[in-house]
C-alpha positions in Angstrom: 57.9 83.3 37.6 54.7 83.8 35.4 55.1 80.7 32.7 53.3 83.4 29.8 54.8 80.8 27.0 52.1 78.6 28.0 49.3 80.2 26.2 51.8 80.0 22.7 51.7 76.2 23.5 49.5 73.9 20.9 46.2 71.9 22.3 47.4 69.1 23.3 50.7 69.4 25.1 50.3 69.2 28.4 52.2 72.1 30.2 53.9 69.5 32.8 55.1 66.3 32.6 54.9 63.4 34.8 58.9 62.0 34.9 58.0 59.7 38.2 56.0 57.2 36.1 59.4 55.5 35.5 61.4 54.4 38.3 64.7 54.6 35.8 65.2 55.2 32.0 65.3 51.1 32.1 61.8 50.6 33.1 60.5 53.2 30.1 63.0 51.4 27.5 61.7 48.1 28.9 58.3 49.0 28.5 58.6 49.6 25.0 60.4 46.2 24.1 57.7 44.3 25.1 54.9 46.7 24.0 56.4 46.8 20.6 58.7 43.5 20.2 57.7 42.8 17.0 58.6 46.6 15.4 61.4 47.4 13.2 63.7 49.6 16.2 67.1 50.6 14.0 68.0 49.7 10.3 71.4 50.5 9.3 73.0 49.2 6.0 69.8 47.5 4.8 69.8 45.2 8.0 67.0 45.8 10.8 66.6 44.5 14.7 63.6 44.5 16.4 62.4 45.8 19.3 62.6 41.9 20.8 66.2 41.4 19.1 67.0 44.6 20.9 66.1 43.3 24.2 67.6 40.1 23.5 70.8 41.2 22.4 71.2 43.9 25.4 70.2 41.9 27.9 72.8 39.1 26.8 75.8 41.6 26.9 74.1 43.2 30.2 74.9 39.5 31.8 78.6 39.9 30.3 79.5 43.1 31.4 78.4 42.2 34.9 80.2 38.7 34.8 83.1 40.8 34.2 82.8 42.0 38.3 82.0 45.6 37.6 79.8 47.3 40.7 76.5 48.7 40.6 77.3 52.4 39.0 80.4 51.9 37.1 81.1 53.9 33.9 81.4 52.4 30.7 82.4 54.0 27.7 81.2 53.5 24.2 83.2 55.0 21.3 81.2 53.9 18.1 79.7 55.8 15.4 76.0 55.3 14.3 75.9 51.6 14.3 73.6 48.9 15.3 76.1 47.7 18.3 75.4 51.6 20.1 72.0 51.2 21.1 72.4 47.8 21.6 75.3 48.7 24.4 74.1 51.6 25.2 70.4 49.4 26.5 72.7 46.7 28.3 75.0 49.4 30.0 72.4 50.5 31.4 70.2 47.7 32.2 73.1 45.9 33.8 73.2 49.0 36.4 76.2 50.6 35.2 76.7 54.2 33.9 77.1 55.0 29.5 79.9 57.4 29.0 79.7 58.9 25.7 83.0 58.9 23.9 83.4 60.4 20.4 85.3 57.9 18.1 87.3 61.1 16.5 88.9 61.5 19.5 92.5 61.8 19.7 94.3 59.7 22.2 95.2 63.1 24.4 91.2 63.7 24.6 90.1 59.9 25.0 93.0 59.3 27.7 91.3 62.6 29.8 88.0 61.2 29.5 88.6 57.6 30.0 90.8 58.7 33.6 88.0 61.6 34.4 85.0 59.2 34.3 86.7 56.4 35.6 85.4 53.8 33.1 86.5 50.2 33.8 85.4 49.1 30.4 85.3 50.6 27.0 83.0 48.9 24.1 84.7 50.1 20.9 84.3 49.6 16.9 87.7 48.2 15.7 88.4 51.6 13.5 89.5 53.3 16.4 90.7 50.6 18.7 94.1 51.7 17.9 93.6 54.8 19.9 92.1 52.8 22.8 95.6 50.9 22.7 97.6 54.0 22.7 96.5 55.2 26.2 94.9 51.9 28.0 97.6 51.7 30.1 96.9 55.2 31.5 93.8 54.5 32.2 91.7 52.4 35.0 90.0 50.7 31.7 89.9 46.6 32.6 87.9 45.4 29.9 87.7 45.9 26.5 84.7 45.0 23.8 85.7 45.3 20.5 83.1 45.8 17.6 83.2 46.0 13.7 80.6 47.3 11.1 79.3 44.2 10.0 79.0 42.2 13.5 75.0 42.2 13.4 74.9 42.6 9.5 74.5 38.8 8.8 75.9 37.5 6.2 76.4 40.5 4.6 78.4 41.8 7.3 81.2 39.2 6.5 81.7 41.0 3.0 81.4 44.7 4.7 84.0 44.0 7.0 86.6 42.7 4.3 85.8 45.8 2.6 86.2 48.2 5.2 89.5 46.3 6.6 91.1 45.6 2.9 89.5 47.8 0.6 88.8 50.9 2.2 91.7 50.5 4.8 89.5 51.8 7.8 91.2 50.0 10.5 94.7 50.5 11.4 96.1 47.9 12.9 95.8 47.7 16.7 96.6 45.4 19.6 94.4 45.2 23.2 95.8 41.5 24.3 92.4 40.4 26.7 90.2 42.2 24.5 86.8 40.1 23.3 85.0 40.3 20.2 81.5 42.3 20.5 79.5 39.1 19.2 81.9 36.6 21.4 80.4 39.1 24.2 76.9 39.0 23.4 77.5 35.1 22.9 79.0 34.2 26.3 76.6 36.5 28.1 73.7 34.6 26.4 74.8 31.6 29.2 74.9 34.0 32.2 73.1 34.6 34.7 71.3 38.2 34.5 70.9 39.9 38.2 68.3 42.7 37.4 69.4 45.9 39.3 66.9 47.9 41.3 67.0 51.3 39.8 66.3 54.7 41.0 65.7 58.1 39.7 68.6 59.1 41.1 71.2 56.8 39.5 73.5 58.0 37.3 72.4 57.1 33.6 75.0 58.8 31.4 78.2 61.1 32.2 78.0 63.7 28.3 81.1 65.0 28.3 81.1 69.1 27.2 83.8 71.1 27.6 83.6 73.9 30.1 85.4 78.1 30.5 88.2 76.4 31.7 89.1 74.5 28.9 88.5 70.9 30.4 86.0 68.6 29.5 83.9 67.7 31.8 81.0 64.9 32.9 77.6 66.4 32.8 76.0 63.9 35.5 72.5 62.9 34.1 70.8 60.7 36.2 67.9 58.3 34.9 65.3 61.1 35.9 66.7 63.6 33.9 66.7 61.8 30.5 63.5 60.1 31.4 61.8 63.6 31.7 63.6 64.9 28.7 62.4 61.9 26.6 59.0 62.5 28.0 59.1 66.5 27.3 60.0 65.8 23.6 57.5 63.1 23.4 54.5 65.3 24.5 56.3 68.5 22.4 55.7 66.2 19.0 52.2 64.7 19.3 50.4 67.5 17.7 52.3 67.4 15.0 52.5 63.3 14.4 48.6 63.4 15.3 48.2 66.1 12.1 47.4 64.1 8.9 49.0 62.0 7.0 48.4 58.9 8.9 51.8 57.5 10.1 51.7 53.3 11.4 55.7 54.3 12.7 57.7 57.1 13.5 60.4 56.7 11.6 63.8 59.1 12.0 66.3 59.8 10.4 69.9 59.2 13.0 72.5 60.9 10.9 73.5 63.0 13.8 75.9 61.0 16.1 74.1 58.9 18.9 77.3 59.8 21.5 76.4 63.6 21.2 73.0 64.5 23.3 71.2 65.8 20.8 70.9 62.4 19.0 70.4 60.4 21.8 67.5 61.9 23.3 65.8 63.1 20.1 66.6 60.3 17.9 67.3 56.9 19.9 65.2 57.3 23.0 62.7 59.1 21.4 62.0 57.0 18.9 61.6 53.7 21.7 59.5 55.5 23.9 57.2 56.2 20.3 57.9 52.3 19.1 59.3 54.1 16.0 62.4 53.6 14.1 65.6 55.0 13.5 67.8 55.1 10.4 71.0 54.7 11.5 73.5 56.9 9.3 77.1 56.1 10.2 78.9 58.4 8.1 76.9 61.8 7.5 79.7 63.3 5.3 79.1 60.7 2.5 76.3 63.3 1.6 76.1 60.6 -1.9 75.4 58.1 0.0 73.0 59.4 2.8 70.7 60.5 0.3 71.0 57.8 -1.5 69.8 55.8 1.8 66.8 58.5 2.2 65.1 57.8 -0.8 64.6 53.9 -0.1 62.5 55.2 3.3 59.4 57.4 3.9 61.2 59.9 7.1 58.5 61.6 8.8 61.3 63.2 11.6 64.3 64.8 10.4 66.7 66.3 13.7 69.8 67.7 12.2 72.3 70.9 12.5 72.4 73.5 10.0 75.3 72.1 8.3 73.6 69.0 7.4 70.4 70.5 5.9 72.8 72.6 3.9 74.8 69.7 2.9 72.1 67.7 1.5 70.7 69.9 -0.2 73.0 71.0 -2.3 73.2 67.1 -3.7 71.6 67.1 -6.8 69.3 64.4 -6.2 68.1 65.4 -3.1 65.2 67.2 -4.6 64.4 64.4 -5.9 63.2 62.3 -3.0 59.9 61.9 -1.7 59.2 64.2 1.6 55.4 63.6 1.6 54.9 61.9 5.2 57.7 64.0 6.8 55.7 65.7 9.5 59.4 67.3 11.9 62.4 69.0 11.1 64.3 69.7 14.6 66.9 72.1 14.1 69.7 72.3 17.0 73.1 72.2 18.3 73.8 75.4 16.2 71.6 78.1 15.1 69.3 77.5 11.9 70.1 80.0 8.9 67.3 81.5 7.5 68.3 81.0 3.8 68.7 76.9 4.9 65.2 77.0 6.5 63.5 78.5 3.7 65.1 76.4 1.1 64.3 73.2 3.5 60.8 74.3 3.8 60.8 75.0 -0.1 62.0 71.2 -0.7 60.8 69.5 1.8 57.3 71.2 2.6 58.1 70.9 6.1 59.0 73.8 8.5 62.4 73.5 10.6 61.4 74.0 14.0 64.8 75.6 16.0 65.2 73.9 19.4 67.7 74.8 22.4 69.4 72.7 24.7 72.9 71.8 26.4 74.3 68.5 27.3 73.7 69.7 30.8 70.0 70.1 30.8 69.7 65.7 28.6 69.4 68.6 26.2 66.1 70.3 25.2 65.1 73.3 26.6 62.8 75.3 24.1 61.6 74.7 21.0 59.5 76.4 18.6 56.1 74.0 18.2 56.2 71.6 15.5 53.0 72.8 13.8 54.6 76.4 13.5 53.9 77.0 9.5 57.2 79.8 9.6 60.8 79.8 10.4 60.9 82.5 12.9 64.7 83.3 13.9 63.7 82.1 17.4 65.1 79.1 19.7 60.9 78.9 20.7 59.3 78.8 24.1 60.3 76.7 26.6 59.1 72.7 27.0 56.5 71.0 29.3 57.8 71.6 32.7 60.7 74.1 32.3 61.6 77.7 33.7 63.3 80.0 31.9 64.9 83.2 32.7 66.7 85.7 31.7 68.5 87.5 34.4 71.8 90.1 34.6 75.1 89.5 36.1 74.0 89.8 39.5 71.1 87.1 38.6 68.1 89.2 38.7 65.6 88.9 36.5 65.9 91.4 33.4 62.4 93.2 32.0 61.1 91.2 28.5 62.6 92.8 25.5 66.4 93.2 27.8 69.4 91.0 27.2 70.6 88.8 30.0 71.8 85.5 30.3 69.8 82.7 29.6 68.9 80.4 33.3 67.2 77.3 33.0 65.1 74.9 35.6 63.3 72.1 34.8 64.1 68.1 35.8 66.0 67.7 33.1 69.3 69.8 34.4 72.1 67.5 35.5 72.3 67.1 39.0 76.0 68.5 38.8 79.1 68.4 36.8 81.2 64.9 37.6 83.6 65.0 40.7 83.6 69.2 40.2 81.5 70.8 42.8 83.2 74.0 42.5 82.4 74.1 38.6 79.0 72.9 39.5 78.6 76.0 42.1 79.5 78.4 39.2 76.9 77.2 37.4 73.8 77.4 39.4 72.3 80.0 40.8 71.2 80.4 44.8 67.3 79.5 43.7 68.4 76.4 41.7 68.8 77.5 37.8 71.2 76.6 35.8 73.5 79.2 34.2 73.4 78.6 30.4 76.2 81.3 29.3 74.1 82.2 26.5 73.2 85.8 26.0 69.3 85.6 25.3 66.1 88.1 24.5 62.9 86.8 25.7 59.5 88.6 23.9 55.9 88.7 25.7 55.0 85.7 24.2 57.8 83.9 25.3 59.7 83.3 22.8 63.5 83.6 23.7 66.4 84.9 20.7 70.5 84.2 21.6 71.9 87.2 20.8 75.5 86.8 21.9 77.7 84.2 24.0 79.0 85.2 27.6 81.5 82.2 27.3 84.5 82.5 25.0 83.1 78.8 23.5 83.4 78.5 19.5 80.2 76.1 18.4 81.6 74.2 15.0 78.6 72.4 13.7 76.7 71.9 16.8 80.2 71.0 18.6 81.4 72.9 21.2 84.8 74.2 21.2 86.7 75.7 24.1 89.5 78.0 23.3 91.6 77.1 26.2 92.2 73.7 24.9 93.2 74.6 21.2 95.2 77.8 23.0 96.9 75.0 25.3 97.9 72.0 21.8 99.3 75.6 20.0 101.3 76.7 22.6 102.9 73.6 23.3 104.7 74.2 19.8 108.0 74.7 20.2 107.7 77.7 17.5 105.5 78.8 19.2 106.0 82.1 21.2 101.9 83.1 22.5 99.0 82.6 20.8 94.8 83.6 21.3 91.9 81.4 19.9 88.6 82.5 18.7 85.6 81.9 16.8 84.3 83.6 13.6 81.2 83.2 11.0 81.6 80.6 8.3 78.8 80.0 5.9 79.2 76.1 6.2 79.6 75.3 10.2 78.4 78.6 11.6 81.7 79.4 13.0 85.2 78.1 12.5 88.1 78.2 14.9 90.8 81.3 13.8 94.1 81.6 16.3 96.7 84.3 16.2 100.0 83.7 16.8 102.9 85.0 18.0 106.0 83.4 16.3 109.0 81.8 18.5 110.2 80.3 15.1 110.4 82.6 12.3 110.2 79.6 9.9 107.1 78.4 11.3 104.4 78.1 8.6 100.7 77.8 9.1 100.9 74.5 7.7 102.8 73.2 9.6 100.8 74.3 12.6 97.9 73.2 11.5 99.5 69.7 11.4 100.5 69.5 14.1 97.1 70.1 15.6 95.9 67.4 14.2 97.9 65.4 15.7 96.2 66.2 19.4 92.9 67.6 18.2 89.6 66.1 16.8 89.2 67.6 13.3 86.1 69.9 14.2 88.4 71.8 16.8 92.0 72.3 14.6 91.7 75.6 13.6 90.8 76.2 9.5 92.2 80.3 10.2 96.0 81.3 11.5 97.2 84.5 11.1 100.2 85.6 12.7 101.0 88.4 14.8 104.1 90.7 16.0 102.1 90.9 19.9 98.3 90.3 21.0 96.3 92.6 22.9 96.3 92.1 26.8 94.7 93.7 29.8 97.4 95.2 32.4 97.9 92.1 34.0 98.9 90.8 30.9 95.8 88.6 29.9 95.1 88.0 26.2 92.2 90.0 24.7 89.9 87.4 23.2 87.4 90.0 22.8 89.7 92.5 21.6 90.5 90.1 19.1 86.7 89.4 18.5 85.6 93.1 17.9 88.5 93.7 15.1 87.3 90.9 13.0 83.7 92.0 13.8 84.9 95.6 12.3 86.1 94.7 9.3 83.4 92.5 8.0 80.9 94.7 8.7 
């Protein structure tokens, strides 16, 4: 296919990119320690590593976690928030030849036990909040070794005081037990005496497993393997330069991290990004303090700024958010959700910066298109597509739909995952006989290039940039005991895009929505427990007797409009 995006592109980015000048992600992170050892790399809480601390530090717990027998490609999960201990385990995972699995901390036991099993991960490095949940399903699970973290393990001195505060005061760890279990800076300390065996790495090694749910309701692996991440880092990289080159002068990149580092978004646009630049992150571990975030922000000049809709919208209804100083912010990345216009405009009205609306998916290390940093106007569009990616928009029967036609959005490039984790027959569903990847977004691409989502061909729900399968909330309901059937589905909310609504059938006639919704809860991360239930005397179903989701869909559709 014609690439005609590539006469929208800026001078300056190159319209391919060159993801075999690095042998592994290691060699590009490595590169950047040495050629910037002396550069702030994170600063969370007031405290800051270097770029030299950073190699330090993960190259001591790389020598741990392999004195702990693991073989060359095992999984090991980290379940931490925005702290300095993720990048410093996700860097030693990695360089010690194993395989990061992304775990969110909010997990409940039910989802961490299916995760935990499904990768396989022999370890788990976890912050002591939510080591409780580790300890509920351990035994399950072929986890051997645990590392446990706290907040203030690489805060200094100051990290003694934030620990009694978050253990006494705030009462942020429940108590827990994982007999074996090390300490994260007893880790770091032991491996400092160990022999480190450098692995030879190659492109095709698995770097990360990024767990996204799928039609079927289970989550599963997206394999990403070093070259795919490597050549996303590399087709962000080259997508920013015209805009960092534009004036004012910036001596370091410095972004802000508020979105988490285990979801894809944040690790490729904010973490590795940022190395392969020698800039620095601000590490915001807790987004929904909206006080205190902005209260952080105004002690920094940010000149990147990657965030969902919901956070732009958050902060700026603080009422001293207008008053920080946005002068050297040069990129505002909008993804994981789509941008409002009302947001955009009022961020551009603030901030004097543009939000420039980017697509991706965990399978593709995520960025696909992007609208081009130096665009002056909010557009409505997800942009044209990056250096060295196809896409196309093709029907049912996966041929290629005329410009102007809705079809479903198919993606090549080398950053698509090589495959879905031990599921080739989800993989084959997937992909198409020439090699794209099946999106299951709904998409309108103009003559310029520029590509619009205009529906979803999936039944997925996305809450703030977080996917949300129906099958699984439709799976926790029905396992209610008052509980006769129920049907799950997505509808617009001003705050998150879309919240999750079920309908329900009642087994109980006591049962209360309340009571519902507590109980989901209990086996649910809180993004995915439904905010709407309204119950039902019967649901719509096809003649075989499948629940209408769509059905469902198109009546709520109705009456809004």
């Amino acid at each position: 296919m014609e690439r005609i995006w590539l006469k929208q592109y800026p001078p300056g980015v190159p319209a391919d990119i060159e993801p075999t000048q690095y042998a592994s992600l290691v060699d590009l992170l490595e590169e950047s320690f040495a050629r910037f050892a002396d550069r702030k790399a994170f600063i969370c809480m007031d405290k800051a590593i270097t770029y030299r601390d950073l190699d330090q530090m993960s190259l001591a717990l790389a020598a741990y976690l392999q004195g702990r027998g693991l073989q060359r490609g095992a999984r090991v999960a980290i379940m931490m928030p925005n702290v300095l201990q993720y990048p410093v385990a996700t860097a030693a995972v990695l360089r010690a030849g194993f395989a990061v699995v992304n775990v969110n901390p909010l997990y409940t036991p039910r989802e961490l036990e299916h995760q935990l099993k499904d990768s396989g991960a022999e370890a788990v490095i976890v912050l002591e909040n939510f080591a409780h949940t580790v300890e509920q399903v351990i035994a399950k699970t072929p986890v051997k070794h645990v590392i446990v973290a706290s907040m203030g393990d690489l805060l200094g001195f100051k990290g003694v005081i934030v620990n009694l505060v978050v253990r006494r005061v705030k009462k942020m760890v429940p108590a827990w037990s994982l007999p074996g279990s090390v300490s994260f800076n007893d880790a770091l300390a032991a491996g400092r005496g160990q022999t480190f065996n450098k692995p030879k790495l190659s492109p095709g090694d698995v770097a990360f497993l990024q767990y996204t749910g799928g039609t079927t309701g289970v989550s599963k692996g997206a394999t990403l393997l070093h070259r795919n991440i490597v050549a996303n880092v590399l087709q962000n990289d080259a997508w920013l330069q015209p805009a960092m080159a534009a004036p004012p002068h910036v001596d370091q990149l410095m972004i802000v991290c508020a979105l988490p580092l285990y979801h894809i978004f944040a690790l490729t646009a904010c973490y590795l990004l940022a190395v392969r630049a020698g800039g620095c992150n601000l590490l915001i571990p807790n987004p929904r303090d909206i006080a205190g975030f902005v209260k952080e922000l105004a002690k920094y000049q940010v000149n990147s700024f990657p965030a969902v809709n919901t956070l732009y919208n958050g902060l700026m209804h603080h009422p001293d958010f207008k008053k920080l100083d946005f002068s050297k912010l040069k990129i505002s990345n909008g993804g994981g959700m789509a941008v409002q216009r009302p947001v955009a405009e009022q961020w551009k009205a603030i901030t004097g910066c543009s939000i420039a609306e980017g697509y991706g998916l965990s399978e593709t290390s995520p960025t696909l298109t992007c609208n081009t940093a130096t665009n002056a106007e909010f557009n409505g569009t997800i942009g044209i597509p990056v250096p060295s990616t196809y896409i196309s928009i093709r029907d049912d029967d996966g041929n290629e739909v005329p410009l102007g036609q809705p079809g479903e959005i198919c993606a090549k490039g080398p950053q698509v995952m090589s495959g879905y984790w031990n599921r080739p027959e989800e993989t084959a569903k997937v992909m198409t006989a020439d090699g794209y990847f099946r999106t299951g977004d709904i998409g309108i691409m103009d003559e310029k290039g520029y590509t619009k989502i205009v529906d979803r061909k999936k039944d997925m729900i996305l809450v703030s940039g977080f996917n949300v399968y129906p099958n699984e909330i439709e799976e926790v309901i029905a396992s209610h005991p008052g509980v006769l059937e129920c049907a799950v589905i997505g509808i617009p909310d001003s705050k998150s895009g879309e919240a999750v609504k079920a309908f329900v059938v009642k087994k109980d006639p006591n049962l209360t929505a309340e009571a519902l919704i507590k109980f989901c809860h209990e086996q649910l991360t809180g993004y995915k427990v439904p905010r709407h239930i309204e119950f039902r005397a019967d649901l719509p179903k096809t003649n075989v007797g499948k629940i209408l989701r769509r059905q469902l869909r198109d009546e709520k559709k109705a009456q809004a409009a």
